[in-house]
NUTIVEX-497546 format. One line per field, with one value per residue (C-alpha): residue number from 1; x, z, y. Coordinates in steps of 0.02 Angstrom, whole numbers. Layout:
N
fimi <- (NUM:...)
east <- (X:...)
up <- (Z:...)
north <- (Y:...)
# end
This chain:
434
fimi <- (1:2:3:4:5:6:7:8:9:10:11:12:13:14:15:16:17:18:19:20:21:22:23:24:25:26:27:28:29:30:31:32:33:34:35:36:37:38:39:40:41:42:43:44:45:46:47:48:49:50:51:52:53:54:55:56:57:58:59:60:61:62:63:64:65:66:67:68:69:70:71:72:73:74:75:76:77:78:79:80:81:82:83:84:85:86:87:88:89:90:91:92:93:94:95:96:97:98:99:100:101:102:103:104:105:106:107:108:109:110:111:112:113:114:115:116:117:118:119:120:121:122:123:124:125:126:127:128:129:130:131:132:133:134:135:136:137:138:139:140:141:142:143:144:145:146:147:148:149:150:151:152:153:154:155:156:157:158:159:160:161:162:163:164:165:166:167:168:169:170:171:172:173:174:175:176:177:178:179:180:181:182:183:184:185:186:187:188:189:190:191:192:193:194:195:196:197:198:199:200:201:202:203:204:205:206:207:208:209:210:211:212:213:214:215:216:217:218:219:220:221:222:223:224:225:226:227:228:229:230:231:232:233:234:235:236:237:238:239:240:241:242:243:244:245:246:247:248:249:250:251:252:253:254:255:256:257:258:259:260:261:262:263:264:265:266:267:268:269:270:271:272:273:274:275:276:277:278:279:280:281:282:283:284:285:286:287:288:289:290:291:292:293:294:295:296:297:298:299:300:301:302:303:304:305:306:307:308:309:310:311:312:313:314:315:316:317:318:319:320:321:322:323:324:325:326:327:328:329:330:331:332:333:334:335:336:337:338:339:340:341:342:343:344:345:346:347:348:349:350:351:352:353:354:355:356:357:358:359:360:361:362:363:364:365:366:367:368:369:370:371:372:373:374:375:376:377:378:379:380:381:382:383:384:385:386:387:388:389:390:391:392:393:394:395:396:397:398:399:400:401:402:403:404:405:406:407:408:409:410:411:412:413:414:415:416:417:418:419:420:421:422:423:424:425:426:427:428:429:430:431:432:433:434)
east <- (164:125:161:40:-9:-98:-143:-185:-288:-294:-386:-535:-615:-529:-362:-490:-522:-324:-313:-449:-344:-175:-274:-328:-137:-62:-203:-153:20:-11:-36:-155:-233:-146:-261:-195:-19:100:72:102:247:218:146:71:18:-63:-62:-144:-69:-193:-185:-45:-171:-162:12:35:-87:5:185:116:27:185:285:145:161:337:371:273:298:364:541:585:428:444:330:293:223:122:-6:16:115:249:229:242:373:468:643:608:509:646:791:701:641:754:690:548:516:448:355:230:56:48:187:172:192:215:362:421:432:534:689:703:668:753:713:749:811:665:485:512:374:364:340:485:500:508:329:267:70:25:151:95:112:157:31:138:161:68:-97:-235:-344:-389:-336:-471:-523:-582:-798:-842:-861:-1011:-1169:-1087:-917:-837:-784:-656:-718:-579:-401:-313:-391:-372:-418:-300:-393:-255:-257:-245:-103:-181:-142:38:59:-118:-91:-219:-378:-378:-565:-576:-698:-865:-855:-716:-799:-974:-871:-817:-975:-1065:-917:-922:-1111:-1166:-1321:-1261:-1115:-1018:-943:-797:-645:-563:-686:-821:-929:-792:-770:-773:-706:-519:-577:-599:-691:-716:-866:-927:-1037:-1067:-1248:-1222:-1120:-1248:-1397:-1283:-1244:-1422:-1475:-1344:-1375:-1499:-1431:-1308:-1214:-1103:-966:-873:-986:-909:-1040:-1012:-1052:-1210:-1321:-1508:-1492:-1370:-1480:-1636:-1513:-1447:-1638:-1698:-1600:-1693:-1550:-1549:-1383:-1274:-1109:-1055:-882:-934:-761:-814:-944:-886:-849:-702:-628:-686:-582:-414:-451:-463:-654:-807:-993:-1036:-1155:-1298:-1295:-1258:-1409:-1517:-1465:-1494:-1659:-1705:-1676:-1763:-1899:-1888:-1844:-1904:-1810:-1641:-1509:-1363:-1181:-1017:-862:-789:-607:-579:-421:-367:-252:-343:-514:-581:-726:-848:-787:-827:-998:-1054:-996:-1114:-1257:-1260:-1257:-1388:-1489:-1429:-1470:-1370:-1388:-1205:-1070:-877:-767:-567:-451:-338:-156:-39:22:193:197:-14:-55:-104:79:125:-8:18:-104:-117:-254:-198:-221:-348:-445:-469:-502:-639:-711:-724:-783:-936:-963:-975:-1088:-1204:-1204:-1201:-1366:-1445:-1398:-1498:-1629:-1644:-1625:-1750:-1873:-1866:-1943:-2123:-2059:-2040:-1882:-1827:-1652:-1505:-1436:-1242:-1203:-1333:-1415:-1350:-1401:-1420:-1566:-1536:-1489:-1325:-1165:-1069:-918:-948:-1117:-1228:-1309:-1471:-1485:-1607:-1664:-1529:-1630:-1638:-1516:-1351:-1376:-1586:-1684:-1801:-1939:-1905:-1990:-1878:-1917:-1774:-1629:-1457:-1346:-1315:-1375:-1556:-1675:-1774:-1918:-1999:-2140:-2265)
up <- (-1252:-1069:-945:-884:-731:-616:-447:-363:-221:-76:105:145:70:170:41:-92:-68:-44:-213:-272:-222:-271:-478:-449:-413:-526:-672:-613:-643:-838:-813:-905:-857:-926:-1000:-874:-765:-883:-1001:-868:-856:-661:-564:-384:-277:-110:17:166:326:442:472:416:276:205:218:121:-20:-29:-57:-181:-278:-278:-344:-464:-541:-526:-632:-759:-788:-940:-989:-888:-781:-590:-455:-300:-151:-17:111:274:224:157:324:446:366:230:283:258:88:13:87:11:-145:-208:-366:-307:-239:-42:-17:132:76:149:18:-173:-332:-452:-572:-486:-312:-401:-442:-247:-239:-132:-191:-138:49:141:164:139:278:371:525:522:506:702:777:931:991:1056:956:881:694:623:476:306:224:83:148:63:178:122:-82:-200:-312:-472:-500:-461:-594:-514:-436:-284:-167:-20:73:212:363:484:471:623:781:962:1033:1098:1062:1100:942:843:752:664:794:754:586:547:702:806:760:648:581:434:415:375:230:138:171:74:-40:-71:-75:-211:-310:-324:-382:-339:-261:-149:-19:90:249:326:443:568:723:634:793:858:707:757:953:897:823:1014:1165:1136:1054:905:763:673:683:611:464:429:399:287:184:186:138:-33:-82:-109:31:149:225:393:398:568:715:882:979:1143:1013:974:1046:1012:917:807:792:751:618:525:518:481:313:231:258:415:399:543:544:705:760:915:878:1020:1152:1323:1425:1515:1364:1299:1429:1340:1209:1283:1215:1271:1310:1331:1223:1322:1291:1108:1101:1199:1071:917:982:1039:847:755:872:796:626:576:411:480:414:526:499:611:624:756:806:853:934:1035:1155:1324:1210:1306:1250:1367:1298:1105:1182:1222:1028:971:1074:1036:834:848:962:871:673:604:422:358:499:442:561:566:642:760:700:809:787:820:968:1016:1195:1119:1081:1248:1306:1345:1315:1139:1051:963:763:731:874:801:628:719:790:651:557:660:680:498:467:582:498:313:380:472:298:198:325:303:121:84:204:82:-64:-115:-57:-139:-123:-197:-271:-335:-491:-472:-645:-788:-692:-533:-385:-207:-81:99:152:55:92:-93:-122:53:61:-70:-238:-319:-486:-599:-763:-879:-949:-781:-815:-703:-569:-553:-423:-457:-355:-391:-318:-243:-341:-251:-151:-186:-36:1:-155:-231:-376:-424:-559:-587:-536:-633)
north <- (939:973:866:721:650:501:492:332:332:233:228:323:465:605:545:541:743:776:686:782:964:905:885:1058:1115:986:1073:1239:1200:1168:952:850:715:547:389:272:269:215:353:482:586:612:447:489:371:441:308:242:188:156:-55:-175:-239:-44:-19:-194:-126:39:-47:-165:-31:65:-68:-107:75:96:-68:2:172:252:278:452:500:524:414:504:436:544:531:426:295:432:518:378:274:394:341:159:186:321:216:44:142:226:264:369:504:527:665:716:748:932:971:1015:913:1043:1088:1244:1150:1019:1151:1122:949:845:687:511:599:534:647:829:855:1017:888:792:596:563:621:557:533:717:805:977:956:1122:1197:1184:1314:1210:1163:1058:1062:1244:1218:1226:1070:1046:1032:849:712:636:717:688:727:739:879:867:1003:990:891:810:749:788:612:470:305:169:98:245:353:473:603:587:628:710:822:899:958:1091:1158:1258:1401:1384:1506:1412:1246:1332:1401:1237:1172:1312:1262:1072:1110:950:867:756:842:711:790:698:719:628:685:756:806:892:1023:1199:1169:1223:1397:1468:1449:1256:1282:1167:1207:1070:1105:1266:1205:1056:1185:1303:1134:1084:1246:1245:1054:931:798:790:669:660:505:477:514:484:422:538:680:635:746:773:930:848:710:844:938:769:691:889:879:715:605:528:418:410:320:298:269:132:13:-100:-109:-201:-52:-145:-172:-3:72:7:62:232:247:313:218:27:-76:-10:157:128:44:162:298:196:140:316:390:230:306:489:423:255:258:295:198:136:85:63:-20:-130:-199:-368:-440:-279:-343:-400:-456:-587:-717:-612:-469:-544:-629:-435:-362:-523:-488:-298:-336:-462:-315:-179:-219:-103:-106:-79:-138:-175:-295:-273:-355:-261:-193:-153:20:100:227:187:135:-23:-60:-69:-193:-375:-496:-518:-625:-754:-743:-894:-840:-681:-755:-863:-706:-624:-750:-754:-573:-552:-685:-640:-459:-509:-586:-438:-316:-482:-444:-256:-283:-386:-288:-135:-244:-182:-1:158:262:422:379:486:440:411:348:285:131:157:257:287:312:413:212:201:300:323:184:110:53:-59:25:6:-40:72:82:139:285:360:533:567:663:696:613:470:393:206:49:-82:-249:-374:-381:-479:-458:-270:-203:-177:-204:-58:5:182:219:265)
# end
C-alpha cells in the first residue's frame, strides 16, 4: 500500500503555495493523499508564526493532530513556527518531528533524518533581523506543484523581504528578497491552467530589484500573466510602490483590486514603525485611482496598539477609514515580536485600551463594507464561478474577501454575468441575467 499523507495549513496564502509544492514532492515520492489526518501515515502541519494569536493556533492544531493520529505514522511540523521556535517545539514535543519548511518530507530524506533534534534548517535556529539566510539546497520556492483544484491559485513570485518594519520578523527567517524568474513563474502559471492567477509574496512591488541593477519588473510580469489568464490578481502592495504605471498595468488587466499594505497612517507614529507615507497621501492615491477606475475595489490592514499609539494617533486611523471607504479593511492588534525594533520600545498600550480601539475601528468598517455592499444591488457583474453556487467578481480576493452566491447550475470555473439581488454583510445575492 503506499504511504499516505496530510498537510494542514495555516497563515496566509504564501504557506498555502509551499503546501501546495511539498504535495507535488510528497506525490512524486509515491504518497497518496489520505481521507482525513488520522488515516495518514505521514501528518504535516505547516505553520504560521506571524502574531501570538497564530502561533497559539499552530500549537493547538498540532496537538489536535498529534492526539489523534494513527498507531505508527510520523507528524511533522514546518513553516515559521518550526523555524522561529524549533528548539522549544522539538524539546516540548518530542514526539514529532521539527523540520524547516525549505527542507524535504520525503522517504529518502528520512534515512538521514534527524528527528526530534530541533529544525534541520539550512539557516540555523539562532537568526537575527538582517541576517543572510542561505538558499537550501531544497527550495520550494522554485518546485513545481500539482494542477489546481479550483479555477483559481496562487503563485508565490519572490520569497523573503528586504524591508525592516519594526514590528516585523519575516526578514529573519524568510531571509532577504529573493525573485524568481519570470519564465519559471509562467511556467508555473501555463501549468496550473487556471482562470483566475493570484500573485503574492512578501513585498510584491519590489519583485525583480534583487536579480541586478535594482531594477523591478513587476509590470513586466503582470502583462505576461495577463496575457496567459483570464484575471489577475496582486496581494501585498506597499504603498511607496505604487506607481502610476503599476496602477495603469493592474487596472489594464480587468481587475483593478489593490491590497495595500498601509498598517497605520499617523506619520509620527508611522515613523516607529519604520514605515513609509501618512494618511494623506494614502488618501490622495486612493482618491486619484477611484478617479481612473471607478470600480476599483480596495482593502488593507492596520495595527493597533504598537507601542507609543497615542489617542491622536488612533483619532487619525479613524478619520482616514471614515474618509477612505475602503471596502475590505482587517484590524489586528499588535504582537510583540522577538528581535523587532518594536521589542525594544517602551510605552506599551495597555490591553483594554487596545480592545476599545479596536472595537471601534471595526465597527466603523463592518459598516462602510454594509455600505459598499448594499450599493452594488440592482448591478450587473461578471462573476467567476469558484465552486457550484459560489463565485467571485474583480471586488472579492479568494478566501479573504466576501463571496457571491449564484445559481447552482452556474458550471465551475466559466464566467457569468450575474445581477446582484441583496447584500448580507460582506457577501452578495446574485441572479443571471437573461
Amino acid at each position: 500500500m503506499p504511504r499516505r499523507y496530510w498537510i494542514e495549513t495555516l497563515g496566509c496564502p504564501k504557506n498555502q503555495v509551499d503546501s501546495d509544492k511539498l504535495v507535488g514532492t510528497l506525490v512524486a515520492d509515491g504518497y497518496t493523499s489520505a481521507s482525513s489526518p488520522g488515516q495518514a501515515d505521514l501528518v504535516v502541519v505547516n505553520t504560521c508564526a506571524f502574531i501570538d494569536e497564530a502561533r497559539q493556533e499552530s500549537i493547538d492544531v498540532i496537538l489536535q493532530l498529534t492526539d489523534g493520529r494513527k498507531k505508527g505514522a510520523e507528524v511533522v511540523v514546518t513553516g515559521c513556527l518550526a523555524e522561529r521556535h524549533g528548539d522549544e517545539l522539538a524539546a516540548a514535543l518530542p514526539e514529532v518531528t521539527v523540520r524547516g519548511f525549505n527542507l524535504a518530507l520525503t522517504p529518502h530524506d528520512h534515512d538521514h533524518d534527524h528527528a526530534h533534534a530541533g529544525p534541520a534548517t539550512s539557516a540555523g535556529t539562532a537568526v537575527t533581523i538582517g541576517r543572510k539566510v542561505p538558499v537550501p539546497s531544497f527550495d520550494l520556492l522554485n518546485l513545481p506543484r500539482p494542477r489546481s483544484p479550483r479555477p483559481w491559485a496562487y503563485v508565490k513570485i519572490a520569497e523573503g523581504c528586504d524591508r525592516a518594519c519594526g514590528f516585523c520578523a519575516i526578514p529573519s527567517f524568510r531571509g532577504p528578497q529573493r525573485s524568481r524568474s519570470i519564465d519559471s513563474i509562467l511556467q508555473e502559471v501555463e501549468e496550473l491552467d487556471v482562470r483566475e492567477v493570484v500573485l503574492v509574496a512578501q513585498d510584491l512591488a519590489s519583485y525583480g530589484r534583487d536579480q541586478g541593477k535594482g531594477k523591478k519588473s513587476l509590470v513586466p510580469l503582470v502583462k505576461a500573466v495577463a496575457a496567459r489568464t483570464d484575471r489577475v490578481r496582486l496581494l501585498y502592495l506597499y504603498p511607496s510602490e505604487l506607481t502610476d504605471t503599476l496602477i495603469d498595468t493592474i487596472c489594464d488587466t480587468g481587475v483593478p483590486y489593490f491590497d495595500l499594505s498601509l498598517q497605520h497612517v499617523a506619520p509620527t507614529h508611522l515613523r516607529r514603525m519604520k514605515r513609509w507615507g501618512d494618511g494623506a497621501r494614502f488618501l490622495s492615491r486612493i482618491e486619484a485611482i477611484r478617479e481612473r477606475e471607478p470600480d476599483a475595489a480596495f482593502r488593507s490592514n492596520f495595527i493597533v496598539g504598537y507601542p507609543g499609539e497615542t489617542e491622536d494617533d488612533h483619532d487619525q486611523l479613524l478619520a482616514f477609514v471614515e474618509a477612505a471607504q475602503l471596502d475590505w479593511c482587517g484590524f489586528f492588534s499588535y504582537s510583540e515580536e522577538e528581535g523587532t525594533h518594536a521589542a525594544t520600545l517602551v510605552n506599551d498600550i495597555d490591553p483594554e485600551l487596545v480592545r476599545d480601539r479596536l472595537a471601534e475601528l471595526r465597527e466603523m468598517q463592518d459598516s462602510i463594507t454594509q455600505d459598499r455592499r448594499d450599493q452594488l444591488i440592482g448591478r450587473e457583474v461578471e462573476v467567476l464561478v469558484d465552486e457550484p453556487g459560489i463565485g467571485r467578481s474583480h471586488r472579492e480576493a479568494p478566501e479573504i474577501d466576501g463571496v457571491i452566491t449564484l445559481p447552482e447550475h452556474l458550471k465551475e470555473g466559466t464566467f457569468a454575468r450575474v445581477r446582484v439581488i441583496g447584500a448580507l454583510g460582506p457577501d452578495l445575492d446574485a441572479e443571471e441575467v437573461g
